[in-house]
N, CA, C and O of each residue as an XYZ file, in Angstrom:
664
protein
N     -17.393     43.066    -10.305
C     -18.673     42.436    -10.536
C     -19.513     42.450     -9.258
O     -20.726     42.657     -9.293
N     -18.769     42.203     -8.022
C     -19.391     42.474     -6.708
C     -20.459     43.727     -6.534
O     -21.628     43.883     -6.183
N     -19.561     44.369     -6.904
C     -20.034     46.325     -6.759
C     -20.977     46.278     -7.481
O     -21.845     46.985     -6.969
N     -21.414     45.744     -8.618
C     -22.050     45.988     -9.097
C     -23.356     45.010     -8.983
O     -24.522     45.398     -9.047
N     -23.025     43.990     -8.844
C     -24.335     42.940     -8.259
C     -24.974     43.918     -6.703
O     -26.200     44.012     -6.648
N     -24.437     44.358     -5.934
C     -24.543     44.919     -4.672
C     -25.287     45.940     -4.815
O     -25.890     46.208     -3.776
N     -25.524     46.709     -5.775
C     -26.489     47.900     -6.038
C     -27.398     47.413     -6.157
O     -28.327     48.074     -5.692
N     -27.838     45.979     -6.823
C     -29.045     46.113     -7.338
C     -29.822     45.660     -6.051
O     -29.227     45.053     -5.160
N     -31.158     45.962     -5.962
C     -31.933     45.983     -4.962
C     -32.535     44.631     -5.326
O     -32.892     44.153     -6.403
N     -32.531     44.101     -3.884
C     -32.755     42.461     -3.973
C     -31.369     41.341     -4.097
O     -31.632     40.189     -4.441
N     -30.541     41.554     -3.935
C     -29.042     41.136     -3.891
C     -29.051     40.680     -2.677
O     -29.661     41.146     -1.714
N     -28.164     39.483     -2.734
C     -27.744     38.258     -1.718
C     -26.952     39.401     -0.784
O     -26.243     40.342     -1.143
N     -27.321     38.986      0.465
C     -26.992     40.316      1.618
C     -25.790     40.102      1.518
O     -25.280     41.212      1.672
N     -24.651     39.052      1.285
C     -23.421     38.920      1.150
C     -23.156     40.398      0.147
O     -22.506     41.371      0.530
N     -23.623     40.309     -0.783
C     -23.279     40.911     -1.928
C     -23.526     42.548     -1.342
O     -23.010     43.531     -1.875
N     -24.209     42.583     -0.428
C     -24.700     43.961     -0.387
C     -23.426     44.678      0.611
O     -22.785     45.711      0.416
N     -23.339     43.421      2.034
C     -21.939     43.856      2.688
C     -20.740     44.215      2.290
O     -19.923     44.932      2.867
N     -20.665     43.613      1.145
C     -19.278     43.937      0.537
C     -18.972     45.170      0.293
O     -17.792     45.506      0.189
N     -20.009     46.060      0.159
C     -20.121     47.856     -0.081
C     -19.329     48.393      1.241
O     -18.452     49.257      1.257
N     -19.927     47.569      2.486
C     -19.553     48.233      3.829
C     -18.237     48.697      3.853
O     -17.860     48.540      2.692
N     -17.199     49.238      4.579
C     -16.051     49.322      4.630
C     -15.410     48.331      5.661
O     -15.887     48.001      6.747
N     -14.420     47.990      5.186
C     -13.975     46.487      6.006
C     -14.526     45.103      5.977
O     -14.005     44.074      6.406
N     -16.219     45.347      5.116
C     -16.756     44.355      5.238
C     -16.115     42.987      4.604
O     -16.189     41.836      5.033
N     -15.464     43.495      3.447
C     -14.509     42.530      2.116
C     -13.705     41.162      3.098
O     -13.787     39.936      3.019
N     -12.801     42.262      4.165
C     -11.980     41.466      4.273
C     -12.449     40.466      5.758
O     -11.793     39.437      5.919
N     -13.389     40.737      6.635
C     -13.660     40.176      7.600
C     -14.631     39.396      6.873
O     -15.067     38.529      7.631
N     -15.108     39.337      5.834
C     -15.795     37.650      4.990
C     -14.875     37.203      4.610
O     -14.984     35.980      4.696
N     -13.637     37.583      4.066
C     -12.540     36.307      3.972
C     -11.910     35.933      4.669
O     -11.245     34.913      4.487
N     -11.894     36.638      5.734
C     -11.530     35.878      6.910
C     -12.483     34.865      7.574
O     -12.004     33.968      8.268
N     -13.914     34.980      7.375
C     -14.868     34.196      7.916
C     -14.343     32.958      6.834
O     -13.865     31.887      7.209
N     -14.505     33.281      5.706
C     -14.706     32.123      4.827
C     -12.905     31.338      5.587
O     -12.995     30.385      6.360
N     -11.950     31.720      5.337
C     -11.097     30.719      5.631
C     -10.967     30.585      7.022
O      -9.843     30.171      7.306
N     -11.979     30.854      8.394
C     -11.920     30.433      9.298
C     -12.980     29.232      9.088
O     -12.566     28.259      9.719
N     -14.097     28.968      8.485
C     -14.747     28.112      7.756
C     -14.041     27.327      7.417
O     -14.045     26.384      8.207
N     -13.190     27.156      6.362
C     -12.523     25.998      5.464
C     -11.680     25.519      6.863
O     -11.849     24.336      7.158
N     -10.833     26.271      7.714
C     -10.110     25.815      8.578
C     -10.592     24.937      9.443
O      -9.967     23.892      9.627
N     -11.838     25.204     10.163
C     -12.984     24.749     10.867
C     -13.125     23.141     10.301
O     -12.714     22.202     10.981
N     -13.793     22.945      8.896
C     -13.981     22.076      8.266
C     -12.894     21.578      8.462
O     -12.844     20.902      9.489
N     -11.523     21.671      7.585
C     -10.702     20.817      7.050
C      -9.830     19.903      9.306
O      -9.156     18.882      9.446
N     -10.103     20.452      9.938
C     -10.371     19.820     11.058
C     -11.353     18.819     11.321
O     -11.090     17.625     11.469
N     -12.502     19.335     11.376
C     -13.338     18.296     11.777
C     -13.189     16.890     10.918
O     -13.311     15.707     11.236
N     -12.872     17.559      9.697
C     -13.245     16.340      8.446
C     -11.582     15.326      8.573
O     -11.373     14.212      8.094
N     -10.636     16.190      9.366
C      -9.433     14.954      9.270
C      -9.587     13.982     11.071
O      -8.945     12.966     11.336
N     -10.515     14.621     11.961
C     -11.083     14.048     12.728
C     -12.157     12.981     12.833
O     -12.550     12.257     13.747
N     -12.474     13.144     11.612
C     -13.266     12.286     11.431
C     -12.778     10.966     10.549
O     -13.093      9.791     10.734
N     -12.123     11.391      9.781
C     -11.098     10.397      9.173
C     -10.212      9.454      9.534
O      -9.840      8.535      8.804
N      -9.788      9.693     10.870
C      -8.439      9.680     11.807
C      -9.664      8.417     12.655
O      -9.357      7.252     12.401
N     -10.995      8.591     13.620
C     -11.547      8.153     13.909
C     -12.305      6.518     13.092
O     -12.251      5.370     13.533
N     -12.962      7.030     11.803
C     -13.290      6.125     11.033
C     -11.665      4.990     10.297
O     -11.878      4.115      9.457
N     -10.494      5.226     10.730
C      -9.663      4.770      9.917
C      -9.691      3.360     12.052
O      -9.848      2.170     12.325
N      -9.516      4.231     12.558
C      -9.376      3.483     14.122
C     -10.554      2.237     13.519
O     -10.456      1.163     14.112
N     -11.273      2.281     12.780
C     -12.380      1.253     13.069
C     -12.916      0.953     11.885
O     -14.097      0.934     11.538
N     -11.466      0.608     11.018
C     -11.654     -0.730      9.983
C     -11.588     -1.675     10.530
O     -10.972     -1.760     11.593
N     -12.436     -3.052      9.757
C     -12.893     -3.695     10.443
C     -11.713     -4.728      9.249
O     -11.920     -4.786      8.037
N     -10.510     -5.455      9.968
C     -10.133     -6.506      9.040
C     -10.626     -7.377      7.699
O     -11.448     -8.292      7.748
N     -10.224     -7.095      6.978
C     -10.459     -8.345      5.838
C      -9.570     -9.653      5.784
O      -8.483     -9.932      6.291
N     -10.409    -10.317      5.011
C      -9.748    -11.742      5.177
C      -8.874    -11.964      4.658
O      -8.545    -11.136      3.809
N      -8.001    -13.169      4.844
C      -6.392    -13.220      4.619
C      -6.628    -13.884      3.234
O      -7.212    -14.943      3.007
N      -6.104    -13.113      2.448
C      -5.881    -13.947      1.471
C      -5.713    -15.183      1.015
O      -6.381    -15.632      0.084
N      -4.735    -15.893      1.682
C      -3.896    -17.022      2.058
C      -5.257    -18.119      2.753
O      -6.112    -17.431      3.310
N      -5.440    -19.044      2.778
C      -6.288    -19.786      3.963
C      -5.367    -20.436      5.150
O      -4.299    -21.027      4.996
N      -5.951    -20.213      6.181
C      -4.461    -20.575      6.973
C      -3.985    -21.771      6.972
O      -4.617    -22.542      6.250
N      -2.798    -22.360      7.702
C      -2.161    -23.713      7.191
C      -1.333    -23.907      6.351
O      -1.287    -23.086      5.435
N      -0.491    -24.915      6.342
C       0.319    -24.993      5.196
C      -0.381    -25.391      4.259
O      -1.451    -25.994      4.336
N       0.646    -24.815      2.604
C      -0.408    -25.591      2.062
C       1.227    -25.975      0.710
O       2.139    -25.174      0.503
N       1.104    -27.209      0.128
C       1.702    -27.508     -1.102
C       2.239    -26.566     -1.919
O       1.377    -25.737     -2.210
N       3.396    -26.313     -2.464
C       3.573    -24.934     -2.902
C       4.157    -25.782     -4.821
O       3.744    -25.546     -5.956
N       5.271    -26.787     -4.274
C       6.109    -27.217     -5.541
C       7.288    -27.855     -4.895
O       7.902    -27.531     -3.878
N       7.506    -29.115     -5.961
C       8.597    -30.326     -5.564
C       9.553    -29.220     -5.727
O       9.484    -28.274     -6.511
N      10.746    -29.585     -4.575
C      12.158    -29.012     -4.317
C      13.029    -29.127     -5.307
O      14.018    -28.404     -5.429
N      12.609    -30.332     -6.310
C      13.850    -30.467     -7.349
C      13.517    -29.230     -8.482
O      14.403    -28.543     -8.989
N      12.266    -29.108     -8.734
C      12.130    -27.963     -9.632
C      12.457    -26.825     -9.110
O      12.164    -25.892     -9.857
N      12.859    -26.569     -8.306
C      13.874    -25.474     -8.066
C      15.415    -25.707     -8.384
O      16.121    -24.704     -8.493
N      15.901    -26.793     -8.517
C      16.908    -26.944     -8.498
C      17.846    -26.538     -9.504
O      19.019    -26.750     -9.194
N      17.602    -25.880    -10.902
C      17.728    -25.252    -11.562
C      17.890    -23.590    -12.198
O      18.422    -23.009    -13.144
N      16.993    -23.268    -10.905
C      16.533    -21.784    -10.982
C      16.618    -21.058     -9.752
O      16.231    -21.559     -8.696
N      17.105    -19.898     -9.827
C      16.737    -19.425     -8.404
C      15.511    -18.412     -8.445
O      15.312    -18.008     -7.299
N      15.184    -18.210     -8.777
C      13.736    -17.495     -8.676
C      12.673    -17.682     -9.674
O      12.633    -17.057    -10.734
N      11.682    -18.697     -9.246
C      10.370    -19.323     -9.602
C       8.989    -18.785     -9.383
O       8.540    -18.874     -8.240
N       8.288    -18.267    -10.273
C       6.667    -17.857     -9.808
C       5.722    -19.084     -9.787
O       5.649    -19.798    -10.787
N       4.972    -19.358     -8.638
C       4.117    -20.318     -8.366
C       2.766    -18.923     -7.710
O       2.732    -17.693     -7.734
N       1.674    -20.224     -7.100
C       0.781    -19.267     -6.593
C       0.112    -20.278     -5.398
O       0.216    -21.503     -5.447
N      -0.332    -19.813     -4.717
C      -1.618    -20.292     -3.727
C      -2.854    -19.904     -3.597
O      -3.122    -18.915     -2.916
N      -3.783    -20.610     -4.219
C      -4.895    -20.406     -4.593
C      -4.887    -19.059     -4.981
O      -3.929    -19.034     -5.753
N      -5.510    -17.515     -4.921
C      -5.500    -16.753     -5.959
C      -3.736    -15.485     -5.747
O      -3.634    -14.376     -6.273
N      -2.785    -16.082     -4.969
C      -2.268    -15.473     -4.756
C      -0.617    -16.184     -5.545
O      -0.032    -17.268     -5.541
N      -0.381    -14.642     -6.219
C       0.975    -15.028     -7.197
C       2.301    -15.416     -5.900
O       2.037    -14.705     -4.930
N       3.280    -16.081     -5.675
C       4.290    -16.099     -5.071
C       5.233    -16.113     -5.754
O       5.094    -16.594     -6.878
N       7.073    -15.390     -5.186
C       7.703    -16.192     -6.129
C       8.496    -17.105     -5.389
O       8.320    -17.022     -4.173
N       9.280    -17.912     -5.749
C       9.783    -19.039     -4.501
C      11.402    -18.343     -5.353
O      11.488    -17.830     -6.469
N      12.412    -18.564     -4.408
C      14.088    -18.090     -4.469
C      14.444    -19.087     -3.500
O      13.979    -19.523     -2.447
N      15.766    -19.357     -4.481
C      16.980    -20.655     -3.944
C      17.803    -19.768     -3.471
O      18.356    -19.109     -4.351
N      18.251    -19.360     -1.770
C      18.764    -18.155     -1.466
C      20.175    -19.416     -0.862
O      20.260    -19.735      0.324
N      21.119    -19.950     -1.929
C      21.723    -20.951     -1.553
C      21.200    -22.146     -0.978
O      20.458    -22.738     -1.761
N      21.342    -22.703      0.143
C      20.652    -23.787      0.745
C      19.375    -23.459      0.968
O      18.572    -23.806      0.102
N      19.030    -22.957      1.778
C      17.359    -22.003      1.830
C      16.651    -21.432      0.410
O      17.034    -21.054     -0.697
N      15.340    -21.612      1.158
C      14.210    -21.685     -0.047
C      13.070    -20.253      0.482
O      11.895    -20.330      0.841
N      13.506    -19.647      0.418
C      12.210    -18.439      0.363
C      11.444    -18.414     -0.487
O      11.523    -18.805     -1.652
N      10.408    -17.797      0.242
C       8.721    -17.596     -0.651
C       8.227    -15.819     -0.287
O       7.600    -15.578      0.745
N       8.510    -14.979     -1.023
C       7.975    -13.888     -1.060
C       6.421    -13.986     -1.815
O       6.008    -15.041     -2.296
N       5.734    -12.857     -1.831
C       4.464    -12.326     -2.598
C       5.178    -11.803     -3.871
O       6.142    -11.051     -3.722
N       4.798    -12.127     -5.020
C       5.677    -11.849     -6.198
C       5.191    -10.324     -6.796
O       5.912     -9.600     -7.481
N       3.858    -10.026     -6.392
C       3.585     -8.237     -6.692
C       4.431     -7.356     -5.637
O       4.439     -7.480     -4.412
N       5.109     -6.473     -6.398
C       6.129     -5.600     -5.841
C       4.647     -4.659     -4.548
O       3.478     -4.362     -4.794
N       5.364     -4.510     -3.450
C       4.568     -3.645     -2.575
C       4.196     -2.098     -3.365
O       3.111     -1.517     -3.385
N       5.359     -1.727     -3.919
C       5.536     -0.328     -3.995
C       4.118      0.043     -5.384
O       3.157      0.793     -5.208
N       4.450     -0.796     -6.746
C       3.496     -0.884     -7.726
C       3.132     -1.988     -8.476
O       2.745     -1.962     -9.644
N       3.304     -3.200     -7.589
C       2.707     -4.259     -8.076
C       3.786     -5.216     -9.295
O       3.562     -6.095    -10.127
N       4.990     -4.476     -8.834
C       5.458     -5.240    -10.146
C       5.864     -6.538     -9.704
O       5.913     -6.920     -8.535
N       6.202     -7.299    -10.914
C       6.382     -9.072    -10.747
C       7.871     -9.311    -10.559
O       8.774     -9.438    -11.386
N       7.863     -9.338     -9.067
C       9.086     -9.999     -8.491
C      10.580    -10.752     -9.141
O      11.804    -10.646     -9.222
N       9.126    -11.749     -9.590
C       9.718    -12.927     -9.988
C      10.320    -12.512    -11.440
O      10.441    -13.505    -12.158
N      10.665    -11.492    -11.959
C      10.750    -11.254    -13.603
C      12.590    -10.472    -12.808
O      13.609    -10.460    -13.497
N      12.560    -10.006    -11.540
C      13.420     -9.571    -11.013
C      15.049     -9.449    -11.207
O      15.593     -9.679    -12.287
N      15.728     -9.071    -10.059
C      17.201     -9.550    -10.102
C      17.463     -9.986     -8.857
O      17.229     -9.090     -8.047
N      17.952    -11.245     -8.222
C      18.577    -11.217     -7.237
C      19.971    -11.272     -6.989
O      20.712    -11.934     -7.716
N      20.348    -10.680     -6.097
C      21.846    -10.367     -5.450
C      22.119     -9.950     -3.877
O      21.482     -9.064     -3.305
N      23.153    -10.720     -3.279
C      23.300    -11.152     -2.381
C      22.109    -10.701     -1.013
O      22.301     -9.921     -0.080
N      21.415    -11.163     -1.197
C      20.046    -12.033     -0.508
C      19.198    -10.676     -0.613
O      18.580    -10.222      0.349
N      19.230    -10.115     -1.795
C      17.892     -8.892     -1.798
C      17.600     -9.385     -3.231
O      18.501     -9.942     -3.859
N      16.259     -9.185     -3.827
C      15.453     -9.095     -4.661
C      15.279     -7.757     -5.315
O      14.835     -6.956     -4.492
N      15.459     -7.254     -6.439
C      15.383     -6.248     -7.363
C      14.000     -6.348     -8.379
O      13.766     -6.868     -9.470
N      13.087     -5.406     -7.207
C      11.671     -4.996     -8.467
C      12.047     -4.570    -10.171
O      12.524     -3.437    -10.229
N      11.958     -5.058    -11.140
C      12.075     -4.733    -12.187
C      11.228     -4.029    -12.728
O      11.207     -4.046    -13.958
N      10.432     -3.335    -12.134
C       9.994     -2.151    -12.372
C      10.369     -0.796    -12.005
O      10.305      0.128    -12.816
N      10.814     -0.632    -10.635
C      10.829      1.035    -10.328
C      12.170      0.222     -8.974
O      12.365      0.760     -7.885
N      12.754     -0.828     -9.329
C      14.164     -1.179     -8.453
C      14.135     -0.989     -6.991
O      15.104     -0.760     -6.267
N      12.912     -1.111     -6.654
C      12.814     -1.661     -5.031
C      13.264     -2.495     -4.972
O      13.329     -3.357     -5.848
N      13.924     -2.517     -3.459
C      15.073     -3.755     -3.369
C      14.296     -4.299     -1.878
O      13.818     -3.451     -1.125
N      14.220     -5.797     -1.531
C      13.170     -6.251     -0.837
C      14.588     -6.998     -0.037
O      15.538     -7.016     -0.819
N      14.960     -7.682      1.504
C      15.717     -8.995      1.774
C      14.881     -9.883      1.548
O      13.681     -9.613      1.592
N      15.289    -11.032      1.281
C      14.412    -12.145      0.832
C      14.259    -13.145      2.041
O      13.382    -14.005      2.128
N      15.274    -12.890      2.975
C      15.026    -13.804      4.276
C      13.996    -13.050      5.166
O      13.812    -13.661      6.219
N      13.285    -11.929      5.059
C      12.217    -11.336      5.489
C      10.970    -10.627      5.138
O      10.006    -10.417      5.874
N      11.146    -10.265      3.807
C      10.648     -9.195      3.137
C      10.345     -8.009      3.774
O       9.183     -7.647      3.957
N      11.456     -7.288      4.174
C      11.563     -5.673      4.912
C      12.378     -4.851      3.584
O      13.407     -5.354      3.131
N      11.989     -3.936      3.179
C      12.820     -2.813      2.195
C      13.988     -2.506      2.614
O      14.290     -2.048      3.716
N      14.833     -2.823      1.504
C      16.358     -2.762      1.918
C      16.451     -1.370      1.122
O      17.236     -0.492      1.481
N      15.609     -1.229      0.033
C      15.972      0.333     -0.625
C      14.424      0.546     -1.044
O      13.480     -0.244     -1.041
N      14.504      1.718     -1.354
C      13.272      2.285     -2.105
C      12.855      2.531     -4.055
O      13.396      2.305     -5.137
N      12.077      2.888     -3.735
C      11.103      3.702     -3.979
C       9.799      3.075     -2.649
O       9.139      3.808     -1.912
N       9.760      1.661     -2.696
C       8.842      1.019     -1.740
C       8.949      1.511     -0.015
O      10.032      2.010      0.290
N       8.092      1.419      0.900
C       7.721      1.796      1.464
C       7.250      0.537      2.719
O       7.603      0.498      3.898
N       6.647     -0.098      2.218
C       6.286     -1.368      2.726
C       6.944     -2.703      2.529
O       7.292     -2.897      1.365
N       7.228     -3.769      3.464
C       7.619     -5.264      3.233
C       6.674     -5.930      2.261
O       5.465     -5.815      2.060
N       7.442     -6.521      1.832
C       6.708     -7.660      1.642
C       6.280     -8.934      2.019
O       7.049     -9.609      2.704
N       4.877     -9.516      1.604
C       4.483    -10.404      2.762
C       5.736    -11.607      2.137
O       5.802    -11.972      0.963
N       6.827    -12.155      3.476
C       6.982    -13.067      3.491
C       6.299    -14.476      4.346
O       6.031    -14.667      5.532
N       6.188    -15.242      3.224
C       5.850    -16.305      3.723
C       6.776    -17.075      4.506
O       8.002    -16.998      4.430
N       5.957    -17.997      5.441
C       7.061    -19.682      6.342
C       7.150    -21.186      5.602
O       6.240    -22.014      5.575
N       8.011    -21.275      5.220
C       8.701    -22.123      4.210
C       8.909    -23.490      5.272
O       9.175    -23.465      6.474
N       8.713    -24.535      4.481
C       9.404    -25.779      5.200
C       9.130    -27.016      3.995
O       8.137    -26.993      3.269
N       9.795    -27.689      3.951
C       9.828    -28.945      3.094
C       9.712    -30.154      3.589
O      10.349    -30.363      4.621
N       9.136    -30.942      3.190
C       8.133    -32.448      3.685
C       7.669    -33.590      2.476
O       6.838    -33.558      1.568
N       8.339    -34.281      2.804
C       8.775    -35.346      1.724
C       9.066    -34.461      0.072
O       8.365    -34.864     -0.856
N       9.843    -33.571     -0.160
C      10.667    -33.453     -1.261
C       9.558    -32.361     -1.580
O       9.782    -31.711     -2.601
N       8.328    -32.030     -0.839
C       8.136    -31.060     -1.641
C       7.917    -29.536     -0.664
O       7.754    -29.587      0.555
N       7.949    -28.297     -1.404
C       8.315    -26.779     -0.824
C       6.936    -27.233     -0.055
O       6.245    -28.170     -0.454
N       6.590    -26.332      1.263
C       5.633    -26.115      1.477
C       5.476    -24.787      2.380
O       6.296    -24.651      3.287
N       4.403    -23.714      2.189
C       4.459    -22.592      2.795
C       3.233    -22.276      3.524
O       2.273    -23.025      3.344
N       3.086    -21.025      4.525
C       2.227    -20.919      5.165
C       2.454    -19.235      5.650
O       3.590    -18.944      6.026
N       1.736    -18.492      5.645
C       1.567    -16.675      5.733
C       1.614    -16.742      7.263
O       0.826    -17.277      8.043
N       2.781    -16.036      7.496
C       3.011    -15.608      8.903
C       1.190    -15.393      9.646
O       0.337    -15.154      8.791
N       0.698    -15.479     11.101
C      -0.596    -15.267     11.219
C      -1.996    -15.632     10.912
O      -3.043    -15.149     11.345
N      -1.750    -16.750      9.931
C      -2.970    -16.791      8.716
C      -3.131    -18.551      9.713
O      -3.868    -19.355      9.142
N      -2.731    -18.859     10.549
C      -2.803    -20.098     11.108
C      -2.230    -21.074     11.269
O      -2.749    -21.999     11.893
C-alpha cells in the first residue's frame, strides 16, 4: 500500500522515501529510536512527579479513640468494629487484644470473616496470611502490611490509636 501511495504525486514525503533504497529501514529505526526516546523521558517524569506527592490525610484522627467494652470480646476472637469511617477487626490473640484494618491489603477482603491460627490471620478471599501482633505478611498473594493499630484498655473498655496519626 506504501508503494503505491508513494507514486502518487503529492504524497506525505514519508511515503515518498520509502521508494529510496534503505530508506524503509532507517525510518524504523528512527521511529523506535523515538518510542525509546519517549518511553524515557515519560518514566522520568513519572519517577520525579511520584518524589512529590504531597500526603493525604490519615484516615484515623489522631489520639486514642473508644473502640468496644473488653467483655464483648470475651466470647469471640475476631470482632469487626470501626472508627469513624474506618472498618477494624479487633482479635483475642490469648491474653492480648489486637486491632488490625479489617480490608485485606492485597484486595480488600474482610479480615474479620477470616481464619485465625497461631497468631496469623487468614484473608478469606485470596488466603493472605497477615501476623496479628504487627500486621507484616507472613504469606502471600499480599504484598503490603497491614495497618496495625496501638491497643490499650482503660476502665474495661478496648481503646486504639494508628501508629503516627498522634
Amino acid at each position: 500500500m506504501a508503494s503505491l501511495l508513494a507514486r502518487v504525486p503529492g504524497a506525505p514525503r514519508a511515503l515518498r522515501l520509502a521508494r529510496v533504497p534503505g530508506a524503509p529501514r532507517a525510518l524504523r529505526l528512527a521511529g523506535l529510536a523515538a518510542a525509546g526516546v519517549g518511553g524515557l523521558l515519560g518514566r522520568r517524569i513519572c519517577v520525579q512527579l511520584a518524589g512529590r506527592a504531597q500526603p493525604g490525610p490519615h484516615p484515623v484522627e489522631p489520639g486514642w479513640h473508644d473502640l468496644m467494652p473488653v467483655a464483648e470480646l470475651a466470647g469471640s476472637r475476631l470482632v469487626r468494629q470501626s472508627v469513624g469511617d474506618v472498618r477494624l477487626v479487633v482479635i483475642r490473640d490469648g491474653d492480648q487484644v489486637r486491632v488490625l484494618a479489617d480490608r485485606c491489603s492485597h484486595r480488600s477482603g474482610p479480615l474479620s470473616e477470616g481464619t485465625l491460627d497461631d497468631g496469623c490471620l487468614r484473608c478469606p478471599w485470596h488466603g493472605s496470611v497477615f501476623r496479628v501482633a504487627d500486621g507484616t505478611v507472613a504469606h502471600g498473594p499480599a504484598t503490603a502490611p497491614q495497618a496495625a493499630f496501638q491497643t490499650r484498655i482503660s476502665d474495661g473498655i478496648i481503646q486504639v490509636r494508628l501508629p503516627g496519626a498522634g
